[in-house]
RODO-2510 file (C-alpha; in nm, 4 decimals, decimal comma):
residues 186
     n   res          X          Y          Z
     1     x    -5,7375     0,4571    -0,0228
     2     x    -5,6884     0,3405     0,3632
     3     x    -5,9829     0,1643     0,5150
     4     x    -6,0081     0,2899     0,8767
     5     x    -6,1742     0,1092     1,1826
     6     x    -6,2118     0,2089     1,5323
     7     x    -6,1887    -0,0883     1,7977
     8     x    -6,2605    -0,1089     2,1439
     9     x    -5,9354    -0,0747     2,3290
    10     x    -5,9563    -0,4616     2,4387
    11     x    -5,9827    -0,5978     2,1313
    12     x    -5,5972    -0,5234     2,0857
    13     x    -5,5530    -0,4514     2,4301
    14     x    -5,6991    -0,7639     2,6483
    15     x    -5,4326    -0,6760     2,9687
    16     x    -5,7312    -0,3910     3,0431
    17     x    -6,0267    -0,6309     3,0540
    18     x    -6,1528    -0,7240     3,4310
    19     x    -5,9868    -1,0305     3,5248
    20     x    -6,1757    -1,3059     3,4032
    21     x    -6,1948    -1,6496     3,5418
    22     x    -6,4055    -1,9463     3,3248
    23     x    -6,1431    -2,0333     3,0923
    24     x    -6,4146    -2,1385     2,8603
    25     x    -6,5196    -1,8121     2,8079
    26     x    -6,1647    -1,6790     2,7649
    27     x    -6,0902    -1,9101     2,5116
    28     x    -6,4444    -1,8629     2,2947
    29     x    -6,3186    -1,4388     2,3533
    30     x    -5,9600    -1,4960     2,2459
    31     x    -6,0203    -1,7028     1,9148
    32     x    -6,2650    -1,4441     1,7826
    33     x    -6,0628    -1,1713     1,8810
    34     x    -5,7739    -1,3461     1,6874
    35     x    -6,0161    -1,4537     1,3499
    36     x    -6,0868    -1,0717     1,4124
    37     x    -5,7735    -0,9343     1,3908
    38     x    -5,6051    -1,1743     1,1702
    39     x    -5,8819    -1,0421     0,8758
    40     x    -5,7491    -0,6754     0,9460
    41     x    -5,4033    -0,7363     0,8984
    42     x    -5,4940    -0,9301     0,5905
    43     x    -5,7258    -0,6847     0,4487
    44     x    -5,4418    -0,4024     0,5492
    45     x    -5,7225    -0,2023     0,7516
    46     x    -5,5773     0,0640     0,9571
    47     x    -5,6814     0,0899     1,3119
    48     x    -5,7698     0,3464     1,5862
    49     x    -5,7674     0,1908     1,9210
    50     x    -6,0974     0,3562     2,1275
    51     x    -5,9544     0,4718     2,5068
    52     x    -6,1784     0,1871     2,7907
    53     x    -6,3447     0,4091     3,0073
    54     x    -6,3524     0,1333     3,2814
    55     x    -5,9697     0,1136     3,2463
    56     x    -5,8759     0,4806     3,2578
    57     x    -6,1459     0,5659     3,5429
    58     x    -6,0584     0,2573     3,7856
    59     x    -5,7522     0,0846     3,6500
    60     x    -5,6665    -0,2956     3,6373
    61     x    -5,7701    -0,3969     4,0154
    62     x    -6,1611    -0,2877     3,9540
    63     x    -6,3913    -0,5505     4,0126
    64     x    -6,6703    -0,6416     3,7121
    65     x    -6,9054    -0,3767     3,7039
    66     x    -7,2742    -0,3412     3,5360
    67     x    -7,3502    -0,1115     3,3224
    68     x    -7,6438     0,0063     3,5708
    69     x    -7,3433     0,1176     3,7879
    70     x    -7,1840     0,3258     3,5125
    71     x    -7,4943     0,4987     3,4168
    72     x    -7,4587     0,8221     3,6136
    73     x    -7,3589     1,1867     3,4625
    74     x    -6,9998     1,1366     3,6316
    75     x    -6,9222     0,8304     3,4127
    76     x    -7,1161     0,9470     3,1214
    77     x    -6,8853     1,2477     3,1423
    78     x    -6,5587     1,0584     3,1206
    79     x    -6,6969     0,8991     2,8939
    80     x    -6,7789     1,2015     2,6618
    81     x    -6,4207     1,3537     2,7814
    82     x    -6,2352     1,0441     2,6222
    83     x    -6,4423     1,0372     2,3292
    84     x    -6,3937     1,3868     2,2207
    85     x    -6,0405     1,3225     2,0586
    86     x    -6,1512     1,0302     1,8924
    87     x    -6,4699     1,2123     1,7228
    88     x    -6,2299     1,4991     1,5992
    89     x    -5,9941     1,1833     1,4617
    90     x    -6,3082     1,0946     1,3183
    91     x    -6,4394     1,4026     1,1371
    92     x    -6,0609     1,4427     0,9925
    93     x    -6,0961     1,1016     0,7944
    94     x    -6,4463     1,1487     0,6804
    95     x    -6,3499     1,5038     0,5532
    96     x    -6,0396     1,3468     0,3701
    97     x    -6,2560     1,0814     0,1675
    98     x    -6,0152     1,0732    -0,1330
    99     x    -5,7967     0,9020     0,1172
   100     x    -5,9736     0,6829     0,3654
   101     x    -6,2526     0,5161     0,4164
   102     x    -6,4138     0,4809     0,7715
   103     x    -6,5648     0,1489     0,8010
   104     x    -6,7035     0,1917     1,1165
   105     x    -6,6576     0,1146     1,5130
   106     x    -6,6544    -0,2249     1,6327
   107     x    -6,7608    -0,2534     2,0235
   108     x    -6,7421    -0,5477     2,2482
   109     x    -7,0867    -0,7188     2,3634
   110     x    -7,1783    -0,8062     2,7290
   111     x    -6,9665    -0,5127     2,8407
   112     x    -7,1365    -0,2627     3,0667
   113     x    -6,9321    -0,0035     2,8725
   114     x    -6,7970    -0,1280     2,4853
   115     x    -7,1546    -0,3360     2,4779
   116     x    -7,3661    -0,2604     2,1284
   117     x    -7,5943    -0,4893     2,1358
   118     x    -7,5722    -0,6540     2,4381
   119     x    -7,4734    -0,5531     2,7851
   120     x    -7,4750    -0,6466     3,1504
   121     x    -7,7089    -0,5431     3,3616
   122     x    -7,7913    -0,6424     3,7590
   123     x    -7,8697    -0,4705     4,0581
   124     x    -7,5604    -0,4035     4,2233
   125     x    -7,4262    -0,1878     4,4956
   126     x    -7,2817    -0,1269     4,8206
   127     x    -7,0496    -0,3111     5,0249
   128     x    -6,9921    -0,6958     4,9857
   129     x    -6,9250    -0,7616     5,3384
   130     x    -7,1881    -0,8275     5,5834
   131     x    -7,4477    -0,8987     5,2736
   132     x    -7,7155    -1,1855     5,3280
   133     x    -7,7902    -1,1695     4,9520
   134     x    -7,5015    -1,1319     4,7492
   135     x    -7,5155    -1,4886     4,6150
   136     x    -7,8191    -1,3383     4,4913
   137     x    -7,7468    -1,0133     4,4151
   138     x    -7,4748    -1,1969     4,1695
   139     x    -7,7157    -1,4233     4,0332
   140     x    -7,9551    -1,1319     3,8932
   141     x    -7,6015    -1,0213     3,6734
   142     x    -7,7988    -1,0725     3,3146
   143     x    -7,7216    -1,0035     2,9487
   144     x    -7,9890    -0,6930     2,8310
   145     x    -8,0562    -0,6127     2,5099
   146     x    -7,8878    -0,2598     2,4457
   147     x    -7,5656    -0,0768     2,4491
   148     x    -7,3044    -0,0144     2,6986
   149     x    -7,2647     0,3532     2,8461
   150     x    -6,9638     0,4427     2,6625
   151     x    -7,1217     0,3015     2,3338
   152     x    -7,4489     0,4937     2,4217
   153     x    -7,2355     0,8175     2,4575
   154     x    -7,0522     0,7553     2,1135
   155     x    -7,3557     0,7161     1,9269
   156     x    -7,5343     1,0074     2,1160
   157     x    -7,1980     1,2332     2,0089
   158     x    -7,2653     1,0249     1,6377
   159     x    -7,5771     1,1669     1,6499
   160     x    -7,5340     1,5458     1,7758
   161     x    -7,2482     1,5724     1,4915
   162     x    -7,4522     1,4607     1,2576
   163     x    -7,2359     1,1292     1,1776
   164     x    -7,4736     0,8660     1,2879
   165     x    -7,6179     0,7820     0,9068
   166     x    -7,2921     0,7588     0,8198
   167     x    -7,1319     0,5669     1,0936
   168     x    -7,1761     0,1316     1,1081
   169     x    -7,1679     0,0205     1,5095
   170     x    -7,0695    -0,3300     1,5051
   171     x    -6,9846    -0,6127     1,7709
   172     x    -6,7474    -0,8595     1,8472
   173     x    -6,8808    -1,1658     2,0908
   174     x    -7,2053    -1,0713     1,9754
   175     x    -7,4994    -1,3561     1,9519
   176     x    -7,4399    -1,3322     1,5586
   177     x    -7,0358    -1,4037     1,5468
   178     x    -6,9890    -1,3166     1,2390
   179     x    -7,1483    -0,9623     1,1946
   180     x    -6,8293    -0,7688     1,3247
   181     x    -6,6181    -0,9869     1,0536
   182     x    -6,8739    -0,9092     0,7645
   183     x    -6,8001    -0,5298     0,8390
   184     x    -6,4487    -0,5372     0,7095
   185     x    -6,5657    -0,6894     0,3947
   186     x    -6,7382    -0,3511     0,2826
***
């Protein structure tokens, strides 16, 4: 039987994250994405690679959003648009149980999008020229408790099909480290 996990699209894919810049951070990212990954191939789990919403709406010059930004119906909607192939992928392996096993979808926390657990939140809009408060404006950028808007659309589609007693949500870069890497253990 295949074991079967669905990943964020920058967990293999970190060309589509928004350009980061504290190489600290980077390197904390990169060495859990690689612990990560490493397990898979040793454990021989097959994975589907989620579509990033951010990615395929704005491409690779976008600046770092908030997930207050992306939480309008014309986001939520590409969201829901990319998603739809995957949750048909989906369905097929959980019908075909004598030959996979799903073991969930890992997300990305502090992403206004992949977040699970955690995402970023701030008041942010408008034009950065001409602003008297964008130093703070910046500053108010803060880690909420809650998912990102793509992850909020998966598990609302989870939900509507039925799938979301069935379905783990995990994170990678989440407070607890280790909780995405104890999901491929099941």
């Amino acid at each position: 039987m295949k074991k079967i996990i669905f990943v964020s699209h920058c967990i293999l894919n970190t060309a589509s994250k928004v350009v980061l810049y504290n190489q600290e951070e980077i390197d904390a990212e990169e060495a859990l994405r690689k612990k990560f990954m490493y397990k898979i191939i040793d454990k021989e789990i097959m994975v589907v690679q989620l579509p990033c919403p951010e990615f395929t709406l704005y491409g690779a010059r976008r600046w770092g959003h908030v997930s207050n930004q992306f939480d309008n119906p014309f986001f939520r909607k590409h969201c829901r648009d990319i998603l739809s192939p995957i949750l048909d992928q989906l369905k097929e392996y959980l019908v075909n149980d004598d030959m996979f096993e799903v073991l969930g979808f890992v997300g990305v926390d502090g992403s206004p999008s992949c977040g699970v657990d955690y995402t970023c939140r701030g008041d942010w809009y408008g034009s950065f020229g001409g602003r008297t408060d964008l130093s703070q404006t910046l500053a108010d950028c803060h880690l909420e408790k809650g998912p990102g808007v793509f992850f909020d659309e998966l598990q609302k589609m989870l939900k509507e099909e039925h799938l979301d007693k069935q379905i783990v949500i995990s994170s990678l870069f989440a407070p607890e480290p280790e909780k995405c890497l104890n999901l491929l253990d099941s």
